[in-house]
C-alpha positions, -999 to +999 in steps of 0.1 A: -632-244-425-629-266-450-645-301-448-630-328-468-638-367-468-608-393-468-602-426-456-566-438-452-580-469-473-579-448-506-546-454-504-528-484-518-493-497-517-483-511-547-451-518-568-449-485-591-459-502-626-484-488-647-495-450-651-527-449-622-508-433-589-527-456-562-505-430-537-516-398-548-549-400-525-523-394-494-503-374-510-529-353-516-540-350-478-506-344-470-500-313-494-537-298-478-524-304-446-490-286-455-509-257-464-519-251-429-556-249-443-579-257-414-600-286-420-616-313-407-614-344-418-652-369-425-644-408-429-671-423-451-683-459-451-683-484-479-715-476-505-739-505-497-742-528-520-785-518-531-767-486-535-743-498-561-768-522-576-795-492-584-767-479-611-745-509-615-751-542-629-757-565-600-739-590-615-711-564-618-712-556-583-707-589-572-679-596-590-660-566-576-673-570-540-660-607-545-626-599-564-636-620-592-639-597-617-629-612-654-597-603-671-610-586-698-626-562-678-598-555-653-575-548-685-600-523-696-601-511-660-561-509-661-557-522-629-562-557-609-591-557-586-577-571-555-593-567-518-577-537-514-589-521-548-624-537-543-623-516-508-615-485-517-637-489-552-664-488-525-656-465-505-649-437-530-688-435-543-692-433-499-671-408-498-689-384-531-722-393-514-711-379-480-694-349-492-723-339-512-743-343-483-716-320-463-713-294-487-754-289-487-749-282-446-716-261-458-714-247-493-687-272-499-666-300-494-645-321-510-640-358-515-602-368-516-609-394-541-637-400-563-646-388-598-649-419-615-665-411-645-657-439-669-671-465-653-703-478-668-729-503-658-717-535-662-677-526-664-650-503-652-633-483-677-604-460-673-588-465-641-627-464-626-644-488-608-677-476-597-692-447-612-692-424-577-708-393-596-739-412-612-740-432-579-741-403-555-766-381-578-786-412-577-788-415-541-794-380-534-823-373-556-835-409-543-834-396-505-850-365-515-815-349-501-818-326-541-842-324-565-817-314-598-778-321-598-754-307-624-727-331-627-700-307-640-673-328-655-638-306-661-612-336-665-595-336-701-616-370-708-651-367-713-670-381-688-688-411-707-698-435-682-713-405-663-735-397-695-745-432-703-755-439-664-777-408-663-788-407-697-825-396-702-829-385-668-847-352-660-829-343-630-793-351-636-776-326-663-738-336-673-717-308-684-682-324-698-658-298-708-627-326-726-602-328-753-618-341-778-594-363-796-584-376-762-601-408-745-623-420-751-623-425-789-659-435-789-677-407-769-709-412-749-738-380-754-736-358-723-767-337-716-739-308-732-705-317-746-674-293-747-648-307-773-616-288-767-587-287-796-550-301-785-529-278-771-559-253-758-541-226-732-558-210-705-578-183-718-593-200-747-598-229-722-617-204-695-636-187-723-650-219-736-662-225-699-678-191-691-695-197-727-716-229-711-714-226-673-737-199-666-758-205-692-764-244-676-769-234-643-794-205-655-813-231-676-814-263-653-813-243-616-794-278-599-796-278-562-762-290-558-730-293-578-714-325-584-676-313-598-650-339-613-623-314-612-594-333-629-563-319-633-551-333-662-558-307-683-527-293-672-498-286-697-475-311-680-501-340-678-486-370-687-520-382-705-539-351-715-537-331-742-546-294-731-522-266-718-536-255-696-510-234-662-511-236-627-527-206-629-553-215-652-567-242-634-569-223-599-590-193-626-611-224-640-617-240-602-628-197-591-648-190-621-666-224-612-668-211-574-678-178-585-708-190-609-723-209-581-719-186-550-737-158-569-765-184-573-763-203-540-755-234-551-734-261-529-707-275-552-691-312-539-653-317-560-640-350-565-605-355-576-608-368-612-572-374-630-538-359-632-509-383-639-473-381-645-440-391-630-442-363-599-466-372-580-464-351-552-468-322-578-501-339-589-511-337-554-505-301-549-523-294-582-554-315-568-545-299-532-548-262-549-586-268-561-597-277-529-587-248-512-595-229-543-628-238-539-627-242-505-617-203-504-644-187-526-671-208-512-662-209-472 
């Protein structure tokens, strides 16, 4: 049974402009559900704002919660931050928190959104809002839910906003695995970084991941799992810069499964990127690493 958090508010209706797809989050629901995958579905709640505020500039916070966030920052976010962005920007981090929670009763589940990794203290970055990885690790450890997260960071960007939020911390390790000449020019300092060359196919792609994944979760023993499984890395992404199959990215999301059953760690997946003009294919590709996952550790 797979156990996947969604709230139809991820979804926003906008004219097509610009390369974010604001659809995909029910696109993606409706490719799981075409799979005939059984599931059930967990609505989360908006993040409270003390939530958001132990991570986020307060002054930040407010001006998403009260759509007044300056221009400068929503160009560097890529995207306006209306009411209905401002929503669903709190809802996502909700929606991390309560499938990590989930997958520690479970073994997994997934958050239909989520994997906002660029997003850094006092700014959005990226397409990202809130941080939800750095903001669910932070709640978890501060309820006592985890003592040690891994956040394990597979989209082709590294995962800089991640890296700075939990920077110094004992009991948060990020793991990016990333093109390196892709964005962000200026890179943050992960607890380990992964710089991939362009073009990268699957097997060079999986060995470089086998050559740190085990190794981490031998090493730092996390509790819990926090995955920002992107699919961008795929060959046909319209913004990354790997080449990697279909195939290779349902080997990457088992070899990720695989290294944490053997050691009885829950993983939680967040979406994470994957852009391009076919959107409903970028849903099938996120759609595939749920049940993926949802197969090998179910």
């Amino acid at each position: 049974m797979l156990h996947i958090v969604h709230h139809p508010d991820y979804a926003v209706e906008t004219a097509r402009s610009g390369t974010f797809p604001h659809d995909k989050y029910a696109l993606v629901m409706r490719a799981l559900g075409e799979s005939g995958a059984a599931m059930t579905v967990h609505e989360p709640e908006v993040m409270p704002p003390e939530w958001l505020e132990a991570v986020h500039d307060p002054a930040y916070v407010d001006e998403v919660l009260a759509c007044r966030v300056p221009p400068a920052k929503q160009r560097r976010i890529g995207f306006a931050i209306d009411a209905r962005i401002s929503r669903r920007s709190q809802l996502s981090p909700g929606g991390t928190w309560l499938a990590a929670r989930l997958a520690l009763a479970h073994g997994y589940a997934a958050n239909s959104a989520g994997g906002s990794h660029h997003a850094l203290a006092d700014t959005g970055a990226g397409y990202c809002v809130f941080n939800d990885l750095a903001l669910a690790a932070n709640r978890l450890i501060e309820e006592g839910d985890v003592a040690r997260i891994l956040i394990l960071d597979l989209d082709v960007h590294q995962g800089d906003g991640t890296a700075a939020l939990t920077a110094g911390r004992g009991d948060i390790f990020t793991l990016s695995l990333h093109a390196e000449k892709n964005f962000p020019s200026r890179k943050a300092r992960s607890s380990l970084d992964i710089g991939l060359a362009d073009g990268l196919g699957d097997a060079d792609y999986l060995e470089a991941l086998a050559g740190a994944l085990p190794q981490v979760l031998d090493y730092f023993a996390p509790d819990l799992i926090l995955l920002q499984a992107g699919v961008d890395a795929h060959a046909d992404d319209k913004l990354g810069r790997l080449a990697l199959s279909d195939e290779g990215l349902e080997a990457r999301d088992r070899m990720v499964a695989g290294e944490a059953r053997a050691r009885g760690i829950a993983v939680a997946s967040t979406l994470g990127g994957g852009y391009g003009a076919d959107r409903m294919a970028i849903a099938q590709r996120h759609a595939r690493t749920i049940l993926t996952l949802g197969h090998a550790l179910g």
